[in-house]
C-alpha positions as CSV (number, residue, x, y, z in Angstrom):
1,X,0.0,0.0,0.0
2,X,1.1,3.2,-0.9
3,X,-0.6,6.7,0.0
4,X,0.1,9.0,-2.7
5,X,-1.7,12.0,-1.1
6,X,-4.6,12.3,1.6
7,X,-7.5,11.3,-1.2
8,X,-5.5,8.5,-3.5
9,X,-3.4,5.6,-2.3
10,X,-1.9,2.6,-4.7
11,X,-2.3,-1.0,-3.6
12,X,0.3,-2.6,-4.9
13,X,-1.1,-6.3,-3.9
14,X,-4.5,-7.5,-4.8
15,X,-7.3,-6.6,-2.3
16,X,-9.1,-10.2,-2.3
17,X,-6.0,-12.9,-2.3
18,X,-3.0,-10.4,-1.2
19,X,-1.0,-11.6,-4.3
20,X,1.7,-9.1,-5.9
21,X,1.1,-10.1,-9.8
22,X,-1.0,-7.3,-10.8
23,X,-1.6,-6.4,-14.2
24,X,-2.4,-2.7,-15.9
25,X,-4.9,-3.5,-18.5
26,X,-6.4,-0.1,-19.2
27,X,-5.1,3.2,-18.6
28,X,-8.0,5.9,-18.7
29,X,-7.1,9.1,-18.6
30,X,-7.1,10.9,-15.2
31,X,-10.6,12.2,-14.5
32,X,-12.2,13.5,-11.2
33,X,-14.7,11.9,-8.9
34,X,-17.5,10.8,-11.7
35,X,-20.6,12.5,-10.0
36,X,-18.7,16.0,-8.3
37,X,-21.6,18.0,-10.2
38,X,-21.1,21.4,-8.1
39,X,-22.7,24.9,-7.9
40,X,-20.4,27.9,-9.1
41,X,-19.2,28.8,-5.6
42,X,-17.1,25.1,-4.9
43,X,-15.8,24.9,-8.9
44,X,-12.5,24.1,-7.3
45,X,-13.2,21.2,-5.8
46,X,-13.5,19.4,-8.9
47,X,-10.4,21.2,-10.4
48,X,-7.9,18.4,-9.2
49,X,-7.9,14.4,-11.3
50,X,-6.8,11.6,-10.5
51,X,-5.6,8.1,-11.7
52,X,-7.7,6.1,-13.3
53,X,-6.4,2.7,-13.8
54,X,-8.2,-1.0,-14.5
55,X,-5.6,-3.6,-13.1
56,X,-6.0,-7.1,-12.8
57,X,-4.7,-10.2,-11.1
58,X,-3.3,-12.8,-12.5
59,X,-3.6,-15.0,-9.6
60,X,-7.1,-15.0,-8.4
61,X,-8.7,-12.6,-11.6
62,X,-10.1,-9.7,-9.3
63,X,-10.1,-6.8,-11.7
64,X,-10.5,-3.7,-10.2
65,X,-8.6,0.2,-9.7
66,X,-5.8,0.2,-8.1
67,X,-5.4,3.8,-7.4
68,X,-8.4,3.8,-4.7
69,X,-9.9,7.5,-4.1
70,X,-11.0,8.3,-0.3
71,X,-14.8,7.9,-0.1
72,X,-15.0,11.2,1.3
73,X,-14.1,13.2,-1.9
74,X,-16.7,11.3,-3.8
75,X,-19.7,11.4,-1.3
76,X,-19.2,14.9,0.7
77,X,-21.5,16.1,-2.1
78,X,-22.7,13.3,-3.9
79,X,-26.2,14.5,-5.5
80,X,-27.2,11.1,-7.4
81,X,-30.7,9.6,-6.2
82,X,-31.9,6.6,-7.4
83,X,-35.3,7.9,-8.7
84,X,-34.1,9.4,-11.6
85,X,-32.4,6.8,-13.0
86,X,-34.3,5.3,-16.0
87,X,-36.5,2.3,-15.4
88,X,-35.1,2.1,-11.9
89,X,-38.2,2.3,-10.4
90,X,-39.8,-0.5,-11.9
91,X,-36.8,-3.0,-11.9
92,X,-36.7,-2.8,-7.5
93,X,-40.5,-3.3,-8.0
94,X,-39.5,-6.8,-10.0
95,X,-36.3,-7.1,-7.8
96,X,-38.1,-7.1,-4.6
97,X,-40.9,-9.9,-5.8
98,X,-38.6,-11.9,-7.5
99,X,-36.2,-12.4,-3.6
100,X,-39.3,-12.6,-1.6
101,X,-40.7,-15.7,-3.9
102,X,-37.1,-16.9,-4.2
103,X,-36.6,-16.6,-0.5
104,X,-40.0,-17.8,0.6
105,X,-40.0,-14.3,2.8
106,X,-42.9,-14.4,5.3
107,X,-45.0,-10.9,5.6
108,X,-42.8,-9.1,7.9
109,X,-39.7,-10.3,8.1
110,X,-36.8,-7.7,8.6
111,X,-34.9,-6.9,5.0
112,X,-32.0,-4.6,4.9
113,X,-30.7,-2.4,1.7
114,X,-26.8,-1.5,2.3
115,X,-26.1,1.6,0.5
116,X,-29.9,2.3,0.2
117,X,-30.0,5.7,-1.0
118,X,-33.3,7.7,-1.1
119,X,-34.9,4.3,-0.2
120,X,-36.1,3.3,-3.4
121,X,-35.5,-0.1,-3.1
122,X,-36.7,-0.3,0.3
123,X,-40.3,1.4,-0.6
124,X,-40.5,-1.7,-3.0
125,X,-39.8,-4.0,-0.3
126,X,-42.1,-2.4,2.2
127,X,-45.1,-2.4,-0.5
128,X,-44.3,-6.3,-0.2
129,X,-45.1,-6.1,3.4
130,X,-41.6,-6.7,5.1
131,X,-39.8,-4.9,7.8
132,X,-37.5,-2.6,6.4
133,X,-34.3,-0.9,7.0
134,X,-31.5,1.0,5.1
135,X,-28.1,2.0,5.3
136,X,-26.7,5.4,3.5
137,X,-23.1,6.8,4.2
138,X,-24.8,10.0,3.1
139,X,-26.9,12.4,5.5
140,X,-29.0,14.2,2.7
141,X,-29.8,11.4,1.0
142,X,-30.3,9.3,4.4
143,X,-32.8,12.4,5.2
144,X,-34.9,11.9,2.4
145,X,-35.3,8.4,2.8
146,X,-35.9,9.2,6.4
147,X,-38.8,11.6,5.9
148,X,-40.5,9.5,3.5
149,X,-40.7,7.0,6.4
150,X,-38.1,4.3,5.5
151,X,-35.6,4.0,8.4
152,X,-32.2,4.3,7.1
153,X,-29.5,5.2,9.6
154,X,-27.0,7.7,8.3
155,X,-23.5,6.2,7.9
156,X,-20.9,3.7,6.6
157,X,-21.7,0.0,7.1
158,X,-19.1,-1.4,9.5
159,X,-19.1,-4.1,12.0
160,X,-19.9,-0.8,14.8
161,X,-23.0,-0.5,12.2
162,X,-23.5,-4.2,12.4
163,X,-23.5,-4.6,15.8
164,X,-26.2,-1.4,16.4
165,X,-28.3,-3.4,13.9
166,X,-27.9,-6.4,15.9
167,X,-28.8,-5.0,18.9
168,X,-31.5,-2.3,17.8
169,X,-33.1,-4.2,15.2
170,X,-32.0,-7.8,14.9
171,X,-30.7,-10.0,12.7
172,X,-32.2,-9.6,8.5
173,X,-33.8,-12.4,6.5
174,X,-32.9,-10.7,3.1
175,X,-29.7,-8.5,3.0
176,X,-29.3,-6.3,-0.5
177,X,-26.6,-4.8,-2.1
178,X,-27.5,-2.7,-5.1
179,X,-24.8,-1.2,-7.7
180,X,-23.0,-0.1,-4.2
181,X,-20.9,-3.6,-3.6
182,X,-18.1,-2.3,-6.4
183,X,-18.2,0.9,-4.2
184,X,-16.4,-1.0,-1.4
185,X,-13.3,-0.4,-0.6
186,X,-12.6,-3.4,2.0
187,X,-15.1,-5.7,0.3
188,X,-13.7,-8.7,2.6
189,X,-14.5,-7.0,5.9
190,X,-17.7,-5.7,5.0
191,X,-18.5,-9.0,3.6
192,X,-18.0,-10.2,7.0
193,X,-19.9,-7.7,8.3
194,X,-23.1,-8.7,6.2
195,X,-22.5,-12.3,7.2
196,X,-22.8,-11.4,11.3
197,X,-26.0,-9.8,11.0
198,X,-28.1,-12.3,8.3
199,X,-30.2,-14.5,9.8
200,X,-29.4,-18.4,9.5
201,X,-31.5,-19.0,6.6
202,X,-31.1,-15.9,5.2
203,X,-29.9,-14.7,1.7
204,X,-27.7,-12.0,0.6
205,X,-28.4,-10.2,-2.7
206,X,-26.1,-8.4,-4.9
207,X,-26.9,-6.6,-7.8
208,X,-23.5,-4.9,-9.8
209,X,-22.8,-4.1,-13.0
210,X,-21.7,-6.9,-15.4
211,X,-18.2,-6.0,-17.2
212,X,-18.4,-9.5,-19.5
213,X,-22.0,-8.1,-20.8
214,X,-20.9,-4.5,-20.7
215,X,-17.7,-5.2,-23.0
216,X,-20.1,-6.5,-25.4
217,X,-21.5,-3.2,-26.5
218,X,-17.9,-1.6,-26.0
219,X,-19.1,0.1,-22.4
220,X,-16.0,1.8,-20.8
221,X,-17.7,4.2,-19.0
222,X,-18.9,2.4,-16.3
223,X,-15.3,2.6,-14.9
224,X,-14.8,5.8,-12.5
225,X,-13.2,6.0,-9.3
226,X,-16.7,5.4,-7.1
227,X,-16.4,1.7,-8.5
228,X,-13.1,0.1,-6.9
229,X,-14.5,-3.4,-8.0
230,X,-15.6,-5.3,-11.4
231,X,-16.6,-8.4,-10.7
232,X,-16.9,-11.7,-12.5
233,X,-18.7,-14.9,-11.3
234,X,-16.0,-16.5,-10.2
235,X,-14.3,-14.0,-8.8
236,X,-17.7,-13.3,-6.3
237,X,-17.7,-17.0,-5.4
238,X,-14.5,-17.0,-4.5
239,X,-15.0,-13.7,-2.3
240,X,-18.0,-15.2,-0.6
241,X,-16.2,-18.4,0.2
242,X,-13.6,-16.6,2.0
243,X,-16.0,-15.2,4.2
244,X,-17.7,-17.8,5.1
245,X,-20.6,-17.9,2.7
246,X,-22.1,-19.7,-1.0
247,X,-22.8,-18.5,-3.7
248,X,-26.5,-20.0,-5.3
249,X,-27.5,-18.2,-7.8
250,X,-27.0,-15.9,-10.3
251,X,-28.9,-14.1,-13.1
252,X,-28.2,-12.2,-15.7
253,X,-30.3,-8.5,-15.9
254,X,-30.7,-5.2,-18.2
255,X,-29.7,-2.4,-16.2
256,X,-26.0,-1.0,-16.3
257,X,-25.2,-2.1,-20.0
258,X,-25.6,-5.8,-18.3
259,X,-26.0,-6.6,-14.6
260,X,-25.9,-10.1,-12.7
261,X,-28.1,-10.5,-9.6
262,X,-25.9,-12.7,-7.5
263,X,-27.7,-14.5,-4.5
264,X,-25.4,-15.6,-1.2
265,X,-26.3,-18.2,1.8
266,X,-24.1,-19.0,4.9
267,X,-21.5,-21.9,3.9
268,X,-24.0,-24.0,5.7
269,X,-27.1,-22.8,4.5
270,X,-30.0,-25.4,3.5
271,X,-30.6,-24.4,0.1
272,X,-29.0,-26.1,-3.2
273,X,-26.5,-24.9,-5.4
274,X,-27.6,-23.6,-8.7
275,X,-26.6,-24.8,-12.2
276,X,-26.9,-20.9,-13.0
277,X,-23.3,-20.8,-11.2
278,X,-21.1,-23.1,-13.0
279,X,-22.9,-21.6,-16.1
280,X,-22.0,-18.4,-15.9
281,X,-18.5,-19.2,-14.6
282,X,-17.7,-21.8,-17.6
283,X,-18.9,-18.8,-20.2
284,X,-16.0,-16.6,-18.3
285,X,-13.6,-18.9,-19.1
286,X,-14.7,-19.5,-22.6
287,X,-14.5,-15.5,-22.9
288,X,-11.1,-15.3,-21.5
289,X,-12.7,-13.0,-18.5
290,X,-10.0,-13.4,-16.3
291,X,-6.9,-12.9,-18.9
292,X,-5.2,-9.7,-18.9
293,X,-5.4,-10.0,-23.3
294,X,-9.0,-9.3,-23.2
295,X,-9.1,-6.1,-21.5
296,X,-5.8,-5.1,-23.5
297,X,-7.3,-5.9,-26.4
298,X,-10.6,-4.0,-25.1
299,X,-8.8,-0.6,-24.7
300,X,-7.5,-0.4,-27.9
301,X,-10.6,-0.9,-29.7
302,X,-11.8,1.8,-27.1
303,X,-9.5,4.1,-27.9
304,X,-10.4,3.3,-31.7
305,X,-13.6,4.5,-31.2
306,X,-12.3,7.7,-29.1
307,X,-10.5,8.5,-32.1
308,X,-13.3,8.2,-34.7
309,X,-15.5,10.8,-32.6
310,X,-12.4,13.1,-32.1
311,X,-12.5,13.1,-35.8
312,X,-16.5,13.4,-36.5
313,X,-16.1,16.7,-33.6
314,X,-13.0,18.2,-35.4
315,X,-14.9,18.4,-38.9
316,X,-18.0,19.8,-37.1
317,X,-16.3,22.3,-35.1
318,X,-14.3,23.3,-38.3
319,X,-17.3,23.9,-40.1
320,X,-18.1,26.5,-36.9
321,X,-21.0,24.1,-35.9
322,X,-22.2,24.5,-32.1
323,X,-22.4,20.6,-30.2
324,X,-23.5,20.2,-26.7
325,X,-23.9,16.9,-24.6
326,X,-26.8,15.3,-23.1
327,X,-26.7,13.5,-19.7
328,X,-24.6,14.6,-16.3
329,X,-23.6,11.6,-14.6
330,X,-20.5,9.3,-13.5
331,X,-20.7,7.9,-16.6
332,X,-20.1,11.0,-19.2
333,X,-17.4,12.3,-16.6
334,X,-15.6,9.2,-17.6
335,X,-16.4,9.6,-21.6
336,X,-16.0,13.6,-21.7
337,X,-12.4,12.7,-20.1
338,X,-10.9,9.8,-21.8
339,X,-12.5,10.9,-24.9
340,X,-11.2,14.5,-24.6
341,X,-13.9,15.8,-25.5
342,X,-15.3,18.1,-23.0
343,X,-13.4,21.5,-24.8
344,X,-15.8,21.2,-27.8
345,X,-19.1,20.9,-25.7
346,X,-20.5,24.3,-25.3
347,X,-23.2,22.9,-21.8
348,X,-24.7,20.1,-20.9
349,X,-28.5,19.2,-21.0
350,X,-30.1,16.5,-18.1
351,X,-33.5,15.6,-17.5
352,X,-32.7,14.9,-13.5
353,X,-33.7,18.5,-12.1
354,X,-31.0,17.7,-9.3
355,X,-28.2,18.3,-11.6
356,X,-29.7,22.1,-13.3
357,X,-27.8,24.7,-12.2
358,X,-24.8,22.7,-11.8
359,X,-21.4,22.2,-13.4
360,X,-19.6,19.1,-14.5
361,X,-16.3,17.9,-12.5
362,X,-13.2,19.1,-14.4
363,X,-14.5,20.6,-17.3
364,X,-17.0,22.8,-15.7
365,X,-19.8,22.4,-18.0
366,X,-23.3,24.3,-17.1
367,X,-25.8,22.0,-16.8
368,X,-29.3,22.7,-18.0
369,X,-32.9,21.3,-18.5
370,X,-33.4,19.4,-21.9
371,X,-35.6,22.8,-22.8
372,X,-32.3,24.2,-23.5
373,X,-31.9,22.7,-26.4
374,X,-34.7,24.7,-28.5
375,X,-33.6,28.3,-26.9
376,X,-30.5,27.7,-28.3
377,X,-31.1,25.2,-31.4
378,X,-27.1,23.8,-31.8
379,X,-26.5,22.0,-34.3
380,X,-25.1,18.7,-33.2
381,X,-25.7,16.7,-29.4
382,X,-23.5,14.3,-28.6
383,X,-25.4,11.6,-26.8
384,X,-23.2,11.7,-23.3
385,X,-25.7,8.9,-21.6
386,X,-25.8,6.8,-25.0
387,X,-27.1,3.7,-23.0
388,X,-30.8,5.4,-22.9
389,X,-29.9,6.6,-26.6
390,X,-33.6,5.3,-27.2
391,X,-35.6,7.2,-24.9
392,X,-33.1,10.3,-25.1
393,X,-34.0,10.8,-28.7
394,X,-37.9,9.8,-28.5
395,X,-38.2,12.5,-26.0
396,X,-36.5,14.8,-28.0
397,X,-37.8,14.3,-32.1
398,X,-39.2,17.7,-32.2
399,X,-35.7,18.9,-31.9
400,X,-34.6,16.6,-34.9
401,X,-37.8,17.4,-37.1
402,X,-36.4,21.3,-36.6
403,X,-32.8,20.5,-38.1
404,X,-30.6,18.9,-35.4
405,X,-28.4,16.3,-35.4
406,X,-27.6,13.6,-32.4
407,X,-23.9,12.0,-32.2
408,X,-24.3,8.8,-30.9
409,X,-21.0,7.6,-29.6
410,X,-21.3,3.9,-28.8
411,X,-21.4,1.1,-29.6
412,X,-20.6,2.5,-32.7
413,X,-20.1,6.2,-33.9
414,X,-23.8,6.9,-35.9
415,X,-25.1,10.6,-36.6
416,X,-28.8,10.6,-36.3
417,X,-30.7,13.7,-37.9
């Protein structure tokens, strides 16, 4: 380990098995935390970048950053909710159903969301008639979910966490980690820590982004600093079985590019293993998931595609067109960075009201409401959050029927308009 400064420090052995053979496979280029969106008065605090590195090891196949970034620079004003992500909403309602009928959860029973948000998952839990609780690291977001009436105590989960749940509230029959387990920085401690407080038949859920399924449509952009971890099948098993737990089951699912839903018992749990597991983890290996080659391989034809749009901007701007992006997230802080693309974007344009009034980390883009786009009529919008490419454009035809063009950048460069 290796503490560059007070925010970043380099582990030099791999997190899971402690082994020294780790592998660079894709340098990004230095970006700030993904979702620093900040009003004009704190600018600076997005001014400074930082490493950006996929590594991975060649012993046990964990692929993740690296360079770790302190929480605390990422989350002291982290504005994401979960709302107002696209389909969101309804996938927790199917989420939610789909445990309790897997579980066999009796009306009641105590469920707990680690990294819960504003409690959107927890409201779909609760609709189901459980007992619900949440866990958020940060106190706006905790609030909300707190006024809305689903209890969520306001911190990091840690075994002092674990133990006040113990004691306050019992153990859980259903423990869920939602697109937060990457987010860990100690993943085998907190593990540990999930494992003390679920009951003795009870399951732990994680739902994470899929990298295998996300390479697929050439989706870099799901790596930023907020997301330490990029997990494989295997690679979870093996995690799960060091702390004392099995892995079950696992499915595949939409959201993310490509997600897996990844259900855990203790070691000694009652319930059968899966075939879904060695499925998934045979298709790894066929893929060459856990080989350094394939992600090598992966940022070239990544940087390929960076160099195509580079090109498609440079003719527009030469020809004194205006472009501007659409979507404010992690996500396009990762692809207006590595793309280098963020000098020829004149503002930004969001449908999440949260972000209006903002300004992006590092380039310091204004953010405004979709509207935007027919005050000013530019020419050309490059499609920042190109995984809802669909909807983005449906909402917005009356702005191609008037003359403009979008620039869809993945999976593959297209001009629509």
């Amino acid at each position: 380990m290796n503490n560059l400064n007070e925010n970043l420090r380099l582990d030099n052995n791999c997190r899971l098995c402690s082994s020294e053979r780790i592998k660079i496979v894709f340098k990004l280029k230095p970006t700030p935390p993904g979702d620093l969106f900040l009003p004009q008065d704190k600018l600076n605090l997005s001014d400074e970048k930082y490493s950006l590195i996929l590594a991975l090891c060649e012993d046990c196949g964990y692929l993740h950053l690296p360079y770790v970034l302190n929480p605390e620079v990422s989350y002291t004003d982290y504005v994401y909710e979960t709302k107002v992500t696209v389909g969101l909403r309804k996938n927790y309602k199917e989420y939610a159903d789909s445990i309790i009928s897997f579980a066999g959860t009796e009306p009641g029973s105590s469920v707990i969301d680690l990294g819960s948000n504003d409690g959107t998952m927890l409201k779909a839990f609760k609709e189901s008639g459980m007992k619900v609780l949440g866990v958020e690291p940060n106190d706006n977001i905790a609030g909300i979910a707190n006024r809305n009436g689903l209890e969520t105590i306001a911190d990091y989960f840690n075994s002092t966490i674990a133990n006040h749940i113990i004691k306050e509230h019992g153990r859980a029959s259903v423990i869920t980690a939602n697109y937060m387990y990457a987010n860990i920085d100690n993943v085998v401690a907190f593990t540990g820590d999930v494992k003390k407080i679920l009951e003795d038949e009870g399951l732990f859920v994680i739902q994470t982004g899929y990298h295998p399924e996300q390479m697929k449509i050439n989706m870099f952009d799901y790596i930023y600093h907020e997301h330490f971890s990029y997990f494989s099948v295997k690679v979870l098993k093996q995690l799960l079985e060091q702390c004392g737990m099995e892995l079950i089951h696992v499915s595949l699912h939409s959201p993310k590019g490509g997600s897996i839903r990844a259900i855990a018992q203790h070691s000694d749990g009652k319930r059968e293993l899966d075939e879904s597991v060695g499925l998934f983890m045979r298709e790894e290996e066929d893929a060459g998931i856990h080989e350094s080659g394939t992600y090598i391989r992966f940022a070239k034809e990544i940087d390929r595609r960076k160099k195509q749009v580079l090109e498609l901007i440079g003719q527009i701007k030469s020809a004194s067109h205006s472009i501007i992006g659409y979507g404010a997230s992690h996500s396009t802080t990762t692809l207006l960075h590595h793309f280098e693309v963020g000098e020829y974007i004149d503002f930004l344009v969001d449908d999440n009201p949260i972000k209006h009034g903002l300004y992006s980390p590092g380039y310091q883009l204004p953010v405004y409401p979709s509207d935007k786009l027919y005050e000013d009529k530019p020419e050309y919008v490059l499609v920042l959050g190109w995984q809802h490419q669909d909807s983005i454009i449906n909402r917005n035809k009356k702005y191609l029927n008037e003359g403009g063009k979008f620039i869809v950048p993945l999976p593959k460069l297209k001009v629509i308009g």
